[in-house]
N, CA, C and O atoms as CSV, one atom per row, in Angstrom:
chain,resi,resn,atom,element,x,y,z
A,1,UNK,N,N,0.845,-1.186,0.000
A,1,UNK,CA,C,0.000,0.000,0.000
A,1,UNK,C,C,0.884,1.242,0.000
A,1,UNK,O,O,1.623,1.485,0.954
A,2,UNK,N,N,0.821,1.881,-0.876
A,2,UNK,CA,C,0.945,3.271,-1.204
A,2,UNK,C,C,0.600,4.661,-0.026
A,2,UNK,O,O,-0.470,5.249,-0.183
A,3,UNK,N,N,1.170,4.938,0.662
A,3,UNK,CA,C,0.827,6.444,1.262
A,3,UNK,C,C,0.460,7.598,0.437
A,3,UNK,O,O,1.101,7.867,-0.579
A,4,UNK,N,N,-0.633,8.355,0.863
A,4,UNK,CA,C,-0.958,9.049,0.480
A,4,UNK,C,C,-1.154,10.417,0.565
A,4,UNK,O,O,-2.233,10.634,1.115
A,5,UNK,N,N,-0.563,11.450,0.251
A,5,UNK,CA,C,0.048,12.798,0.762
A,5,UNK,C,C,-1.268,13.926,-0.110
A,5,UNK,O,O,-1.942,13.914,-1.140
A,6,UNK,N,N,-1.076,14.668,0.910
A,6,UNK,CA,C,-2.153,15.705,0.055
A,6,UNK,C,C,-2.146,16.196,1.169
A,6,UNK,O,O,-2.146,15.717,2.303
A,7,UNK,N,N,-2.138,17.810,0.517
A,7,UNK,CA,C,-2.086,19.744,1.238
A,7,UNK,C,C,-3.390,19.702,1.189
A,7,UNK,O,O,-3.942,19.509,0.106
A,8,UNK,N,N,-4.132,19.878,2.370
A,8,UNK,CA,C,-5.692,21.037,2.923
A,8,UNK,C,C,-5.527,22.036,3.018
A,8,UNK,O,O,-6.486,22.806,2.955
A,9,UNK,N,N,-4.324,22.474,3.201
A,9,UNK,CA,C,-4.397,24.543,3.372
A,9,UNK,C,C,-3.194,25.116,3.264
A,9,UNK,O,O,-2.307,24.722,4.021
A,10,UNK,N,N,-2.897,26.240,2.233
A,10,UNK,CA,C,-1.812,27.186,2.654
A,10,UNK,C,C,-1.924,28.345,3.539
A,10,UNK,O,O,-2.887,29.109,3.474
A,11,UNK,N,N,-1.265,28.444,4.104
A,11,UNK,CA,C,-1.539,29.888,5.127
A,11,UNK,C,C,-0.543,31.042,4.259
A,11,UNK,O,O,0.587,30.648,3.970
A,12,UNK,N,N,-0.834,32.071,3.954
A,12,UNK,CA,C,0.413,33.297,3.390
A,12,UNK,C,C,0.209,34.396,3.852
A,12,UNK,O,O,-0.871,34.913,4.138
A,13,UNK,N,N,1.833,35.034,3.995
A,13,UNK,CA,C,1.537,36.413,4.231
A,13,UNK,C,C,1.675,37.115,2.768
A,13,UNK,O,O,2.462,36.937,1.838
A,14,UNK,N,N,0.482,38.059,2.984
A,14,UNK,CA,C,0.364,38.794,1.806
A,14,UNK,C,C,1.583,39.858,1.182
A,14,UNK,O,O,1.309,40.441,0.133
A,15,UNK,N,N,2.791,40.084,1.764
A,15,UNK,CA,C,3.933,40.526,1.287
A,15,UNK,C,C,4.404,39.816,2.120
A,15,UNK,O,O,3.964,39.235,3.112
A,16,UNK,N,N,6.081,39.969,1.266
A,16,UNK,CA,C,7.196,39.661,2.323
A,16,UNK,C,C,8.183,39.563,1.412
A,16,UNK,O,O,8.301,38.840,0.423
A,17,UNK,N,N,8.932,40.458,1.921
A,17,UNK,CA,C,10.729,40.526,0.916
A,17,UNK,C,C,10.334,41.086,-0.481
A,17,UNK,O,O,11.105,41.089,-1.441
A,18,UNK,N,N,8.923,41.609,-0.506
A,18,UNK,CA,C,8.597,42.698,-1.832
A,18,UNK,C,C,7.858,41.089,-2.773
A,18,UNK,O,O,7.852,41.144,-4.003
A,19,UNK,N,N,7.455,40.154,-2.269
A,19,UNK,CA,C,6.971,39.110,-2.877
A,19,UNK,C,C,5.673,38.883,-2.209
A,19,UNK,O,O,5.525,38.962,-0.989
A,20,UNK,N,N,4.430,38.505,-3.329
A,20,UNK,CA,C,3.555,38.424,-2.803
A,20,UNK,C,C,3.040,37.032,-2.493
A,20,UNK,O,O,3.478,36.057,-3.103
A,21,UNK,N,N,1.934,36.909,-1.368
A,21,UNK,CA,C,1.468,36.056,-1.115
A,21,UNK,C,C,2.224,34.448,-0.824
A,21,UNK,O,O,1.836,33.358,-1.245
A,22,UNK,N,N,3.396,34.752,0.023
A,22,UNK,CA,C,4.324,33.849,0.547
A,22,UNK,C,C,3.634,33.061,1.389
A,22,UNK,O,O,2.983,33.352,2.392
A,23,UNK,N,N,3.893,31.830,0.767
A,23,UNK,CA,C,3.558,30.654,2.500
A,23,UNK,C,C,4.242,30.300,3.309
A,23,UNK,O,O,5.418,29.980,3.131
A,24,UNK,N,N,3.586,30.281,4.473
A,24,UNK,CA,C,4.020,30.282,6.249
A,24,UNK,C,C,3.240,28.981,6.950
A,24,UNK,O,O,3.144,28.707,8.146
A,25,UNK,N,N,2.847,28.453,6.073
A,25,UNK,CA,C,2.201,27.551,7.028
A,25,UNK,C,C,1.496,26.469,5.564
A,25,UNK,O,O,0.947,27.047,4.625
A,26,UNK,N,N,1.649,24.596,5.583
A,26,UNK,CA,C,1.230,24.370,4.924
A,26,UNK,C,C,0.593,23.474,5.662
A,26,UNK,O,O,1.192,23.199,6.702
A,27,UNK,N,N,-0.525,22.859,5.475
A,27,UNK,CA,C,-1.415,21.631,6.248
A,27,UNK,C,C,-1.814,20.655,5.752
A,27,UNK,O,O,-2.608,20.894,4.842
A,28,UNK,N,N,-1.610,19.527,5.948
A,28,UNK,CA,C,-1.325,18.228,5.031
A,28,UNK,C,C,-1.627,16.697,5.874
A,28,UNK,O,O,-1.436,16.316,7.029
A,29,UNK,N,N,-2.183,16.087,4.659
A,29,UNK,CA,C,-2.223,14.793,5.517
A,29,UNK,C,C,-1.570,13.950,5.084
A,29,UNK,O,O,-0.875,14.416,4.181
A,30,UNK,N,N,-1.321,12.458,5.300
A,30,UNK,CA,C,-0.781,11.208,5.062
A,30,UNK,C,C,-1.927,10.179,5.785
A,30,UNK,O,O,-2.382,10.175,6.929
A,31,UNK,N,N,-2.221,9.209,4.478
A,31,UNK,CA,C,-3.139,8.475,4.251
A,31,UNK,C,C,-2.656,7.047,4.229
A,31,UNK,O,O,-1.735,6.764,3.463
A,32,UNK,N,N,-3.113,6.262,4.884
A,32,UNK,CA,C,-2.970,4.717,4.523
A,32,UNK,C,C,-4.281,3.992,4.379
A,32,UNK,O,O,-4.942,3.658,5.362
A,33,UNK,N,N,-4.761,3.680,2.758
A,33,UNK,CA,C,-5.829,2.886,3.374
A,33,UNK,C,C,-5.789,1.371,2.550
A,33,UNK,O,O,-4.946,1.055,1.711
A,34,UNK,N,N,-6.976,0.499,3.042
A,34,UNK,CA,C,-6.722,-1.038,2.771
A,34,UNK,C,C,-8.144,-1.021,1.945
A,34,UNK,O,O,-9.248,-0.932,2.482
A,35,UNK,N,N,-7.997,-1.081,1.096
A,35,UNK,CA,C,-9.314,-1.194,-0.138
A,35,UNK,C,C,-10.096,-2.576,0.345
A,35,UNK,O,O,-11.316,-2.640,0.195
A,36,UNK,N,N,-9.402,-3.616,0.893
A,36,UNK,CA,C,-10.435,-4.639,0.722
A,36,UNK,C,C,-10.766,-4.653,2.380
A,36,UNK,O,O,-11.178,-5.756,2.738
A,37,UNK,N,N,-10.686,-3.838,3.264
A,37,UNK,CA,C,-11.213,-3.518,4.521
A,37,UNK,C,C,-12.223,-2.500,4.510
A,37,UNK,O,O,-13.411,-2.436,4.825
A,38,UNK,N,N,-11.315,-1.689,4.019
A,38,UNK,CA,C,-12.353,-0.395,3.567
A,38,UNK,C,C,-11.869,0.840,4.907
A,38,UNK,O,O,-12.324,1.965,5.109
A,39,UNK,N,N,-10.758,0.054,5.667
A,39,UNK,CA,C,-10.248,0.757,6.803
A,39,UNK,C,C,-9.174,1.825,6.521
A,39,UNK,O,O,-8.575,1.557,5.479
A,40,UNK,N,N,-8.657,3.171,7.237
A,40,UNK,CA,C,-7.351,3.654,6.694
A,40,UNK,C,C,-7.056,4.053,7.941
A,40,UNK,O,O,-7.568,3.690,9.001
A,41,UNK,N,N,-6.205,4.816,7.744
A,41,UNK,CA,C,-5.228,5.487,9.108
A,41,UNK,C,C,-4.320,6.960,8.318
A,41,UNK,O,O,-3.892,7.136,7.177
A,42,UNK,N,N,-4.316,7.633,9.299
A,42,UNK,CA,C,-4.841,8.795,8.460
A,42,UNK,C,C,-3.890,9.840,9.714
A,42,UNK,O,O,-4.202,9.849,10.904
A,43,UNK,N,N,-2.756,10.631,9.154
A,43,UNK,CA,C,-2.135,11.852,10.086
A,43,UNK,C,C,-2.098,13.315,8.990
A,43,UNK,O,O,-1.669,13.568,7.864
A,44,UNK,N,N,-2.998,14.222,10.357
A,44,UNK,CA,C,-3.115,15.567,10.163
A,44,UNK,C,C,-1.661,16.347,10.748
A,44,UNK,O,O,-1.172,16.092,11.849
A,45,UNK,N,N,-1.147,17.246,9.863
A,45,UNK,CA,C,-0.360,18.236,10.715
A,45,UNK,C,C,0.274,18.992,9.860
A,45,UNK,O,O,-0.094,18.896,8.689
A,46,UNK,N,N,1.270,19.845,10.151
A,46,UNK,CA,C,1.670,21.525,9.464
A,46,UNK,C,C,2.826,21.463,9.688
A,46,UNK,O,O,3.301,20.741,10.564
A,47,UNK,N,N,3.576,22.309,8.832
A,47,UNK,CA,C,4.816,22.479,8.483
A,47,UNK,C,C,4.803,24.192,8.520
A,47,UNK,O,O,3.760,24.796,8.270
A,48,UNK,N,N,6.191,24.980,8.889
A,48,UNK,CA,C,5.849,26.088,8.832
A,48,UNK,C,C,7.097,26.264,7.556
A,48,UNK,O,O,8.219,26.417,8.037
A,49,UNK,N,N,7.064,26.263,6.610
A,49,UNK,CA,C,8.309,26.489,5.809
A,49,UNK,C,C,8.943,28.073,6.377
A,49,UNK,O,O,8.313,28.951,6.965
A,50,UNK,N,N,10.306,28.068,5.996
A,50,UNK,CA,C,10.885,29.103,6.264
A,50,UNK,C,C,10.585,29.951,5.183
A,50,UNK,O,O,10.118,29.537,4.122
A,51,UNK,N,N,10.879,31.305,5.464
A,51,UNK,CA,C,9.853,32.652,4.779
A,51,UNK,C,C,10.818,33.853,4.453
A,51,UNK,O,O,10.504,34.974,4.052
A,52,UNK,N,N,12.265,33.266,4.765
A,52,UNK,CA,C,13.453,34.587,5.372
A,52,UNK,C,C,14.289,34.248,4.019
A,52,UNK,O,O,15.061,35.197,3.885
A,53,UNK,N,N,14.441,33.538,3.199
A,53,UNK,CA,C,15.123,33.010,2.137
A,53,UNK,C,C,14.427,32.496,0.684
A,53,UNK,O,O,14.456,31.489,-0.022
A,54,UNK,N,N,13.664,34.066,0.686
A,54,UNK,CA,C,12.681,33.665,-1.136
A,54,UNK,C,C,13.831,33.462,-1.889
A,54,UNK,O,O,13.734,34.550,-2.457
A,55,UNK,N,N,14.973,32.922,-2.437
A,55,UNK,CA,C,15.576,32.545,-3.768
A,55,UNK,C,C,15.421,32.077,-4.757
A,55,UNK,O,O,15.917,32.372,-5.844
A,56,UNK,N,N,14.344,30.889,-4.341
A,56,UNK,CA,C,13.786,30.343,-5.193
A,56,UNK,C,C,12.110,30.434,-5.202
A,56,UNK,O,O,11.389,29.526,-5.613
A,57,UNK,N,N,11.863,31.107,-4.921
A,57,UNK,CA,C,10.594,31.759,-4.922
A,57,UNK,C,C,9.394,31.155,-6.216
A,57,UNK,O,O,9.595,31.336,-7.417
A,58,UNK,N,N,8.569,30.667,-5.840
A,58,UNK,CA,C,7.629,30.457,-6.558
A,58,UNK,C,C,6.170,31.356,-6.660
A,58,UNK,O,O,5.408,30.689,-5.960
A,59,UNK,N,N,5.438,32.467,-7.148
A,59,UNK,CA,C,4.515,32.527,-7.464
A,59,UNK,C,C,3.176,31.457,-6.743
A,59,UNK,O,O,2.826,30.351,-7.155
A,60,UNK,N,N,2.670,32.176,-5.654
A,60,UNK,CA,C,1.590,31.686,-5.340
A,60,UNK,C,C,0.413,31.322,-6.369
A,60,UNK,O,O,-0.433,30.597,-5.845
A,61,UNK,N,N,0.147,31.664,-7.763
A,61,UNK,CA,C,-0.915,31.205,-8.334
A,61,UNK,C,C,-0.021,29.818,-9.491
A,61,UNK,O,O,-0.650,29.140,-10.303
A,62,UNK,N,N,1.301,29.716,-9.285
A,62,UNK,CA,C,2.359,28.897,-10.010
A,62,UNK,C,C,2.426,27.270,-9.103
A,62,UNK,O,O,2.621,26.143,-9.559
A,63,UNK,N,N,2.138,27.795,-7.458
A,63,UNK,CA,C,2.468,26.474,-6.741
A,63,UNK,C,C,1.589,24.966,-7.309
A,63,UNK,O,O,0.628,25.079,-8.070
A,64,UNK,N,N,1.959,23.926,-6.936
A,64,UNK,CA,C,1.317,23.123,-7.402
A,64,UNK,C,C,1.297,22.137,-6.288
A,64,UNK,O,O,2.105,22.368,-5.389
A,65,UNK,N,N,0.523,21.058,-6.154
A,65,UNK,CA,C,0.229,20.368,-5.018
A,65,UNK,C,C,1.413,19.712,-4.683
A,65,UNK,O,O,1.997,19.800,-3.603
A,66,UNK,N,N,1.849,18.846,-5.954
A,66,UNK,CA,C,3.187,18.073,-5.872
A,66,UNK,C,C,4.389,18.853,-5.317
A,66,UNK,O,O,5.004,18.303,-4.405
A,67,UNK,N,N,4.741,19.857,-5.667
A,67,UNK,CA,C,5.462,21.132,-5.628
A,67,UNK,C,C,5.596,21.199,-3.743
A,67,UNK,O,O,6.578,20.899,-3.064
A,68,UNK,N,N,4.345,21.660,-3.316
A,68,UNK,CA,C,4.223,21.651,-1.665
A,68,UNK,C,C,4.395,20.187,-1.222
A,68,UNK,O,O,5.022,20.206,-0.163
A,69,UNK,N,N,4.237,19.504,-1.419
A,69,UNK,CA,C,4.247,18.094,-0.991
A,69,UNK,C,C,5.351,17.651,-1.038
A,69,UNK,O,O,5.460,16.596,-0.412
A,70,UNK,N,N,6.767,18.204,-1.800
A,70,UNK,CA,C,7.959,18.319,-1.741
A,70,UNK,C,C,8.348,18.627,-0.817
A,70,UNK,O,O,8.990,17.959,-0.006
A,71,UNK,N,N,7.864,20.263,-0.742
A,71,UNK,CA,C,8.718,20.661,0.387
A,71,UNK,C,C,8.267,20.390,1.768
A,71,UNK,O,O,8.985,20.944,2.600
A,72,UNK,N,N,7.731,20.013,2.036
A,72,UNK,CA,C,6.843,19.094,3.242
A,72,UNK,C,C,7.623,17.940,3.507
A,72,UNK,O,O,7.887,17.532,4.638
A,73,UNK,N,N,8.117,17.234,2.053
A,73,UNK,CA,C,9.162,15.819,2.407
A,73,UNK,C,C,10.011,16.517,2.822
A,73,UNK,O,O,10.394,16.372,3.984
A,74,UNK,N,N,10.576,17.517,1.962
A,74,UNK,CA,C,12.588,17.254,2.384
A,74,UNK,C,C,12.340,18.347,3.788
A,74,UNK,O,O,13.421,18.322,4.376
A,75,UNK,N,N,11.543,19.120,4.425
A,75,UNK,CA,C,11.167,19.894,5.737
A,75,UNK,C,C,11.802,18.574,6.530
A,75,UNK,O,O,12.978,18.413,6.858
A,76,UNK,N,N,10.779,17.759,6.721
A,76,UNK,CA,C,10.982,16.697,7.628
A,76,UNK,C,C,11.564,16.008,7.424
A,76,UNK,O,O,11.663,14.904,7.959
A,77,UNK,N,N,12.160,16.470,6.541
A,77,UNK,CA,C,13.291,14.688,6.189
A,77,UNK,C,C,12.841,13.407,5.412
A,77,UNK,O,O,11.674,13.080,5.626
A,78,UNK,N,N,13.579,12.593,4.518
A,78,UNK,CA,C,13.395,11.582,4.216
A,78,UNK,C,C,13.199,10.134,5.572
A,78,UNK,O,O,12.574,9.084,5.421
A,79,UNK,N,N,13.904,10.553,6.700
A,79,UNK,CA,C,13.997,9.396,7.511
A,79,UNK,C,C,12.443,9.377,8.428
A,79,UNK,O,O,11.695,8.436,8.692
A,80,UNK,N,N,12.365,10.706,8.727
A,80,UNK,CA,C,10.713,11.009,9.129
A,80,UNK,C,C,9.775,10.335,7.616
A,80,UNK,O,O,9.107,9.304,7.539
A,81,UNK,N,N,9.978,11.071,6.873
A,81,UNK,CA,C,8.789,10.589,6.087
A,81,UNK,C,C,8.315,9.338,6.056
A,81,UNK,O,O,7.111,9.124,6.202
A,82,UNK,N,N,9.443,8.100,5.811
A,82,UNK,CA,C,9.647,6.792,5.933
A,82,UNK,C,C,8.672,6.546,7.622
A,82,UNK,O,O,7.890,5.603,7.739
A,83,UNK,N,N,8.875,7.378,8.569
A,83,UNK,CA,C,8.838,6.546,9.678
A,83,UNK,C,C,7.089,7.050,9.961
A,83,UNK,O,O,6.377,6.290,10.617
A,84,UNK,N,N,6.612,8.141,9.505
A,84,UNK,CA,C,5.023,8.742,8.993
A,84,UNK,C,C,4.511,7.437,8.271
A,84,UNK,O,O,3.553,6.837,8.757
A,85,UNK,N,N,5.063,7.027,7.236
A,85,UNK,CA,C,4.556,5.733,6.227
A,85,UNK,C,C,4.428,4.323,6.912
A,85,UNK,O,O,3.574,3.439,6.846
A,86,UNK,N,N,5.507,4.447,7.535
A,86,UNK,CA,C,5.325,3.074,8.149
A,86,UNK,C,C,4.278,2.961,9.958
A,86,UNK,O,O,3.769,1.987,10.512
A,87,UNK,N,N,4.334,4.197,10.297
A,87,UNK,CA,C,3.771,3.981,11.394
A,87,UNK,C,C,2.522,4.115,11.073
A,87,UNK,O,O,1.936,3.207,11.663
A,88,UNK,N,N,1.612,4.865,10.343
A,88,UNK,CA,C,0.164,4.550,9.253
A,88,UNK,C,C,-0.140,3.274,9.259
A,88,UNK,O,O,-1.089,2.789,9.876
A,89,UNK,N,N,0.857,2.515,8.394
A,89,UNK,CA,C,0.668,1.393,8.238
A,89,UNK,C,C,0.368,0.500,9.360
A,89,UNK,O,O,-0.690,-0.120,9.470
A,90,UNK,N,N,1.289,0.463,10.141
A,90,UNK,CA,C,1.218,-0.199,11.239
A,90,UNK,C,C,-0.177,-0.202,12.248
A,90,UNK,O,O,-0.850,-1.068,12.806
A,91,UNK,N,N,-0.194,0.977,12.162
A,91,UNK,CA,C,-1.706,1.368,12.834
A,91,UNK,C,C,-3.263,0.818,11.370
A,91,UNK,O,O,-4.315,0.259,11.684
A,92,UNK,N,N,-3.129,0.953,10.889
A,92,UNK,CA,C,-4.134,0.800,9.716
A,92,UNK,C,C,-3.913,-1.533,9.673
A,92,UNK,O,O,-4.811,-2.374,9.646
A,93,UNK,N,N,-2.864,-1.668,9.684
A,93,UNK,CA,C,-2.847,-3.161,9.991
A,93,UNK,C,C,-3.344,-3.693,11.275
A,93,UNK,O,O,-3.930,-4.770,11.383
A,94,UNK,N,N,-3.094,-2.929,12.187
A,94,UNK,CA,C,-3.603,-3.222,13.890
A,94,UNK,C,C,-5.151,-2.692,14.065
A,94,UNK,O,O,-5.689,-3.086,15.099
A,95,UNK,N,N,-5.965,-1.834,13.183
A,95,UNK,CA,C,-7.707,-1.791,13.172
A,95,UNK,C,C,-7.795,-2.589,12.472
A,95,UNK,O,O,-8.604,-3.378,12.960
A,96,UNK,N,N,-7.172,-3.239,10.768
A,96,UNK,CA,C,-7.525,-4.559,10.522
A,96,UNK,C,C,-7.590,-5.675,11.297
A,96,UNK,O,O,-8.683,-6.122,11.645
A,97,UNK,N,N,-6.491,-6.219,11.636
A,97,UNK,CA,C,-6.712,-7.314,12.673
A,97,UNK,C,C,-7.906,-7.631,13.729
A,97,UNK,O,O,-8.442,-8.701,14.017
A,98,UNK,N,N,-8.206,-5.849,14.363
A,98,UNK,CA,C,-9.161,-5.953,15.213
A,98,UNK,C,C,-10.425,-6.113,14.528
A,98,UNK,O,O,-11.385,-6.626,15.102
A,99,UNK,N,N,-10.471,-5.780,13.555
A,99,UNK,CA,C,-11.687,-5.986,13.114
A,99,UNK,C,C,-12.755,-4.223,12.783
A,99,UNK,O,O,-12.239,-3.153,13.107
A,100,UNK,N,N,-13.964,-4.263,12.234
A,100,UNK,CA,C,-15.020,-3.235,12.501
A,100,UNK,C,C,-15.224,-2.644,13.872
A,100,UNK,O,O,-15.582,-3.566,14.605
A,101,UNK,N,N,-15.175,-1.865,14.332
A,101,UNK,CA,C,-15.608,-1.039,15.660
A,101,UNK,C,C,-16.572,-0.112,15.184
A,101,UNK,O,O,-16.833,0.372,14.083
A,102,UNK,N,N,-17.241,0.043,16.884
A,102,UNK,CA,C,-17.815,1.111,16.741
A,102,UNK,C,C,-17.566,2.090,18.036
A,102,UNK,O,O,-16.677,1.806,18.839
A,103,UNK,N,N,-18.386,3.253,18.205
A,103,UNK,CA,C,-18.357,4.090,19.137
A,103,UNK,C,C,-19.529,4.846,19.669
A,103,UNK,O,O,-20.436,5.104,18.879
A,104,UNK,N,N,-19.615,5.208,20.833
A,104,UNK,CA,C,-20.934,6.261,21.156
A,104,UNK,C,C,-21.122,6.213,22.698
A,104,UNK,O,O,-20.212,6.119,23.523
A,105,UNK,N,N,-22.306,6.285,22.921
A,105,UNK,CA,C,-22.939,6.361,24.764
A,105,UNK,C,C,-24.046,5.737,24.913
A,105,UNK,O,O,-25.012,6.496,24.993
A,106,UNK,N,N,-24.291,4.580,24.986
A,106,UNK,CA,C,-25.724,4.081,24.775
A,106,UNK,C,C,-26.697,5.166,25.646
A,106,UNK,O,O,-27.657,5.466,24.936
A,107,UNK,N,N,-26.724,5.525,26.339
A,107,UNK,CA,C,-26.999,6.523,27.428
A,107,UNK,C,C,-27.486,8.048,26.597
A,107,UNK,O,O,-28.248,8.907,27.040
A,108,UNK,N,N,-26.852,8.035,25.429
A,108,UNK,CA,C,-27.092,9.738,25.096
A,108,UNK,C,C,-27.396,8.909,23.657
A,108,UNK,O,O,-26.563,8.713,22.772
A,109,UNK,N,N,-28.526,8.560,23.652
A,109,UNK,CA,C,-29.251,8.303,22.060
A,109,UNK,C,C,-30.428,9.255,21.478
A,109,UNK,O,O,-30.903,9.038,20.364
């Protein structure tokens, strides 16, 4: 199974260093799921890229998903990313095993 990466939000400041609409904040998940369970496992969280070194500056209406999803890998590292993928997994294999669950309060129906 394949991990699965994908940006929910850029945060930008609307100038900075005479460049517009710079990002400060990107929000992203990583996905593991098992098609013939129908189960996944699933991590939310943010990256703040650094904002002090436009050189390579990209055009906010130029960014592209893949593009952020880059810099999100090499932020955290290749050895993190690996250890995001595999701990998904691990967790997404351990609700398989257990089986379907559910949740609630019989009490508050």
């Amino acid at each position: 199974m394949a991990a699965i990466w994908a940006i929910k939000k850029l945060q930008y400041c609307l100038e900075k260093n005479g460049h517009q609409n710079v990002v400060r904040r990107v929000d992203f998940t990583c996905t593991q799921n098992d098609v013939s369970s129908g189960m996944s496992a699933q991590l939310e969280s943010f990256i703040l890229p650094p904002i002090n070194n436009l050189s390579n500056f990209t055009e906010y209406e130029n960014l592209t998903e893949e593009q952020v999803i880059s810099w999100v890998k090499d932020q955290i590292t290749d050895h993190a990313v690996a250890q995001i993928e595999q701990d998904l997994l691990d967790d997404l294999n351990r609700k398989i095993s257990i089986g379907p669950t559910g949740s609630g309060l019989p009490w508050a129906s």
